[in-house]
N, C-alpha and C positions, 0 to 999 in steps of 0.2 A: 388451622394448625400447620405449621412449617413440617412441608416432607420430610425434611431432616429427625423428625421424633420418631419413636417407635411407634408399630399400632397398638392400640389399649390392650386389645388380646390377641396372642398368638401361642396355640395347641399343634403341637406335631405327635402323632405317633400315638395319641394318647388313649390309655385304657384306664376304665374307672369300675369301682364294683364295692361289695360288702363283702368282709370277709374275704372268704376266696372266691365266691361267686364273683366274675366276670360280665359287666352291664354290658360296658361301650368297650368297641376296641378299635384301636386301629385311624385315632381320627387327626385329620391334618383340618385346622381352621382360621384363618385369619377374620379380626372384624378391623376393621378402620376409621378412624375417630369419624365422628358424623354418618358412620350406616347405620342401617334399620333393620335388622337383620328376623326375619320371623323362621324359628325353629320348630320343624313340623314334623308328624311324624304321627302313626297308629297307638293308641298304651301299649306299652312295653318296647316303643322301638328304642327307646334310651334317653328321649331328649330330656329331661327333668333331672334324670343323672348325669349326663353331660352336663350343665350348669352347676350345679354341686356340685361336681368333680373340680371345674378350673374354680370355684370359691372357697375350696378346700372343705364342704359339708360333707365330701364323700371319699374313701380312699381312693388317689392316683396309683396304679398299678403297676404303669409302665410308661412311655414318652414323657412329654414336659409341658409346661403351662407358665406361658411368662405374660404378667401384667403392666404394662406400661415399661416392657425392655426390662423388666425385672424376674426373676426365676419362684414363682408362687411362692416358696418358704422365704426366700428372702423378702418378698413385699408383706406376707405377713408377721413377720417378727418386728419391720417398720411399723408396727400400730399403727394407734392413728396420725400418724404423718402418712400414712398411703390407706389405712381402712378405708377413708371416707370415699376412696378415689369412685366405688363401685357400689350402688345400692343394691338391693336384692329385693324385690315386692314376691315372698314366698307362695306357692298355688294354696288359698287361705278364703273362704269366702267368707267365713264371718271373726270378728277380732272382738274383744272385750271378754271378761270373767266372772269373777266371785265380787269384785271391786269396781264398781261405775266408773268410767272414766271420760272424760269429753274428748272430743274432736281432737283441740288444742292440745291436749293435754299426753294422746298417743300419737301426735304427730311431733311432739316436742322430743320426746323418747328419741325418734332419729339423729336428734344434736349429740346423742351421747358415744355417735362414732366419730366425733369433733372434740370430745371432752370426755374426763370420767364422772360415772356419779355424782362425786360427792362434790364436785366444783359449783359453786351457784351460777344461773343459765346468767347472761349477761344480755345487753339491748341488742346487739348481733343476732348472737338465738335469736332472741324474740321476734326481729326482724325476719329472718329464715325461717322461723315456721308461719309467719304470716304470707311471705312470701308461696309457701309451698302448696298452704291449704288455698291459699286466692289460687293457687297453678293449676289445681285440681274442681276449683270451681264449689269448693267448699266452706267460703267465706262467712256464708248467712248464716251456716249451720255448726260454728268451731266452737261454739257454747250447747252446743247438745250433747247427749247420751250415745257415743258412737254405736253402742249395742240398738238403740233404738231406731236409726239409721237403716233404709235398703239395703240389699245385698251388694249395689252398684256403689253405692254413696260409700259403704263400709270399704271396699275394693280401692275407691278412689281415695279412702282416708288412710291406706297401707301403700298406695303411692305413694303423698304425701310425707308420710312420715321416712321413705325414702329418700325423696326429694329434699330434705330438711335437712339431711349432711353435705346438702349442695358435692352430688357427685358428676362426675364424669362421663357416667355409665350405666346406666340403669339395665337393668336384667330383671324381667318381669316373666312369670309362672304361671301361665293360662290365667291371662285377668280377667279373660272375658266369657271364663265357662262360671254355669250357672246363675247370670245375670240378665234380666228382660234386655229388647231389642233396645226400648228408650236408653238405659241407660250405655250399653253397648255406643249407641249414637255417642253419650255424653260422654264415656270413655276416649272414643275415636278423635273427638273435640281436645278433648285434654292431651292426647300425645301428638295432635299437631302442635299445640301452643308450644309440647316440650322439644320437637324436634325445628321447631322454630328457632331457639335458643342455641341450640348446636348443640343437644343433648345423641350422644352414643348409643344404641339401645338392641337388647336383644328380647324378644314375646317368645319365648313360650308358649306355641298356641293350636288349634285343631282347626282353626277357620279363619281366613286372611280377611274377610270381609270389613270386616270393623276397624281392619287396620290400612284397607287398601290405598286412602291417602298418603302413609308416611313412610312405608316399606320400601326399601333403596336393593334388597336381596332373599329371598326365599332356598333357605338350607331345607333339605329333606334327610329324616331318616327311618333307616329299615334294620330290624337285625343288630341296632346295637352301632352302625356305622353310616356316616352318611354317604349316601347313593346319588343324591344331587344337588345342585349349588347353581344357582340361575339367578337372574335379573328380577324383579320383583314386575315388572314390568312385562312380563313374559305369561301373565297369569289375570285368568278373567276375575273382575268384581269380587262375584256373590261366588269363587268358585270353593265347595270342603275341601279340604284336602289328605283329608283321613277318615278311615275308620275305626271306630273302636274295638278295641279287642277287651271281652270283658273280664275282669282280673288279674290284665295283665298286671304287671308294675312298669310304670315310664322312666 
């Protein structure tokens, strides 16, 4: 991408919260097209509402959040001519309901930040979700019962279905808590492929390990604001990087 473009996200100043309760305060954040940015931090230090906050799931309280040089309210009233720019894989470990649904069929769902409803999918779609569910190594299985799927398979089919609005940006929400080590392995496989691609990406996560191939920066925080910002490189393997604190809210 030409220096001359904006970075995908830029956060000054920014405070997020419910209500009047007060999450995160105070954060200055840049990410830059092609980082890997893993956001860390103990539950309750903020980072899950810092993501929500710059995708508008949660109220902005104070500072500003601009998406691709655009001011958050303004790229969201652009629909989808900028929705799709940014996927969101939400902290979700298992997906399906009252209504069976295949593979295909909830990663196709994704297209609809490309389209509305009621438009019929066209061979594009179709193309893009095949595309997506192959990206996540979910090929064999787009004809199955997503509900009937592992925890890791189901996680990688909420990739996917991100991945299906062919975004910019991918923002992912602890994908790799409560998932065996295997599939963790098969996780790790899949965001090399995507950051192969010149996929953008922010993890959400408690544990670099899984990610230690593709991480370009390690954000930390404490309290609600980040405390530090280092090279990704600067951090061993298998190292935790948090502990939980139980009941917090992140």
């Amino acid at each position: 991408m030409s220096e001359t473009n904006p970075p995908p996200i830029e956060i000054h100043g920014l405070a997020v919260g419910y209500d009047e309760v007060t999450i995160v305060r105070d954060v200055d954040l840049t990410v830059r097209a092609g980082e890997v940015i893993a956001l860390v931090g103990a539950n309750g230090s903020g980072k899950s509402t810092l993501v929500r906050g710059l995708l508008g799931l949660a109220r902005v309280q104070a500072g500003s959040v601009r998406l691709f040089g655009v001011e958050q309210e303004a790229h969201r009233r652009a629909g989808r001519g900028e929705r799709h720019r940014i996927g969101y894989v939400p902290q979700q470990l298992t997906v399906g309901g009252g209504i069976p649904s295949t593979v295909e069929e909830v990663v196709a769902s994704g297209r609809l930040a490309r389209r509305p409803w009621y438009v019929r999918g066209t061979s594009a779609d179709r193309e893009a979700v095949a595309r997506a569910i192959d990206a996540v190594g979910l090929a064999d299985r787009a004809h199955a019962t997503i509900g009937h799927l592992s925890g890791g398979q189901q996680r990688r089919g909420l990739i996917a279905r991100a991945l299906a609005a062919e975004p910019e940006v991918l923002i992912m929400d602890e994908p790799t808590a409560g998932v065996d080590a295997e599939s963790q392995v098969a996780l790790g496989r899949t965001l090399e492929k995507l950051v192969a691609q010149g996929l953008t990406m922010i993890v959400v996560t408690h544990e670099t390990a899984p990610l230690a191939g593709v991480l370009t920066r390690v954000v930390t925080m404490s309290g609600g604001r980040v405390v530090a910002d280092r090279p990704a490189h600067g951090m061993t393997t298998g190292q935790q990087v948090t502990r939980d604190v139980p009941g917090a809210v992140g």
